[in-house]
C-alpha positions in Angstrom: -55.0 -2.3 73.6 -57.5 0.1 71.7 -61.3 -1.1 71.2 -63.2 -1.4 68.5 -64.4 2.4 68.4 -60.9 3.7 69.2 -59.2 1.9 66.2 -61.4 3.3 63.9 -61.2 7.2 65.3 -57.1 6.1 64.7 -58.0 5.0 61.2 -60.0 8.3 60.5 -57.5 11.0 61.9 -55.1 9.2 60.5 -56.3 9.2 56.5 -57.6 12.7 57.0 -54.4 14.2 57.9 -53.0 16.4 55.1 -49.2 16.2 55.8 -49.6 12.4 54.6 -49.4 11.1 50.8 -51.6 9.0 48.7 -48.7 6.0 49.3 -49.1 7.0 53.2 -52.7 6.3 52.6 -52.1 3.3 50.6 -49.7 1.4 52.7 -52.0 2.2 55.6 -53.5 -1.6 56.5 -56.4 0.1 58.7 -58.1 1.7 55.6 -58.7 -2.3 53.9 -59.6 -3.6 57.5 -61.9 -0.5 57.9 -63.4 -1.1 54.1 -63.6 -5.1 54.8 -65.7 -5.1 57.7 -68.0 -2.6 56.6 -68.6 -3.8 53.2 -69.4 -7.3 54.9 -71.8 -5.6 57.7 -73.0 -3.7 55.0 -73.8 -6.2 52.4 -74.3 -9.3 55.2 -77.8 -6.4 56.7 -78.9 -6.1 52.7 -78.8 -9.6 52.1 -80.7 -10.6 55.4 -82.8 -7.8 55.0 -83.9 -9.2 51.7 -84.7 -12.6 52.8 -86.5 -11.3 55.3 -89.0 -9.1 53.8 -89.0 -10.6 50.4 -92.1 -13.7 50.3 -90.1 -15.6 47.1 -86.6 -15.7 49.1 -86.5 -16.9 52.3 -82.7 -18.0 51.8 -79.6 -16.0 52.3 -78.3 -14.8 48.2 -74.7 -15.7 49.1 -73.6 -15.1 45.3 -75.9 -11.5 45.7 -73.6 -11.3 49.4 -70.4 -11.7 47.5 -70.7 -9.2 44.8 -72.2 -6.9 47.1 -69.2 -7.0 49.2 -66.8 -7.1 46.6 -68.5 -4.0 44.8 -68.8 -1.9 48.5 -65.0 -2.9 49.5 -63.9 -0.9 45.9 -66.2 1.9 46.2 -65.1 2.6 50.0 -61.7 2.2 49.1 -62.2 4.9 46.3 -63.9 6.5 48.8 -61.1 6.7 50.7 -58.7 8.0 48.1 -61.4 11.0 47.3 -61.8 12.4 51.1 -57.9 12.6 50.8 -57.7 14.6 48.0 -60.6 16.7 49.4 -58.6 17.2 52.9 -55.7 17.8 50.7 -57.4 20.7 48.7 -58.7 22.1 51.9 -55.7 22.2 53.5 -54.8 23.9 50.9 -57.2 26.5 50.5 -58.2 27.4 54.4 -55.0 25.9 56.0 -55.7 27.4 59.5 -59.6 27.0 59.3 -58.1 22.9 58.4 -59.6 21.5 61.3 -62.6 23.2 61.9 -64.0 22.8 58.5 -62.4 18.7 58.1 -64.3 17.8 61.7 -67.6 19.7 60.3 -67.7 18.0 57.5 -67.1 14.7 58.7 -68.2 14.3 62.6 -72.0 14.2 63.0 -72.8 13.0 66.6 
């Protein structure tokens, strides 16, 4: 079984390779799970951030929570669909410098 960090590597090499299609990427479950559980870490840190720091709201927003998910869930998922292209137009343009420059742009450890 793959952890946590191993899954998501999988999910990355896997919607960043330029032999795929969009419908690959579509039908690909891991890019939703991948965009559901960041838009919720995302938007869950916002939300508690703001209570915290903010002297009027000392509550958690959950309506402020669920558009802020909703809205980051689209916009990763579009995300998604715009590296694609961008590994697709690489490929195309520098297909034996593919890797190099697809790893540089991405991977910052």
């Amino acid at each position: 079984m793959e952890n946590f960090f191993q899954y998501f590597t999988r999910i990355y090499f896997e919607t960043t390779d330029h032999t795929k299609t969009i419908q690959d990427l579509l039908k690909n479950p891991g890019i939703y799970v991948s965009s559901l559980f960041h838009s919720i870490l995302y938007a869950g840190i916002f939300v508690f951030l703001k209570s915290y720091f903010s002297p009027k709201h000392k509550e958690y927003d959950v309506n402020l929570f669920l558009k802020l998910s909703k809205f980051l869930f689209f916009l990763m998922l579009i995300g998604y669909i715009a590296r694609f292209y961008r590994i697709k137009a690489i490929a195309k343009q520098a297909p034996m410098r593919y890797m190099i420059l697809r790893d540089t742009a991405y991977f910052r450890f």
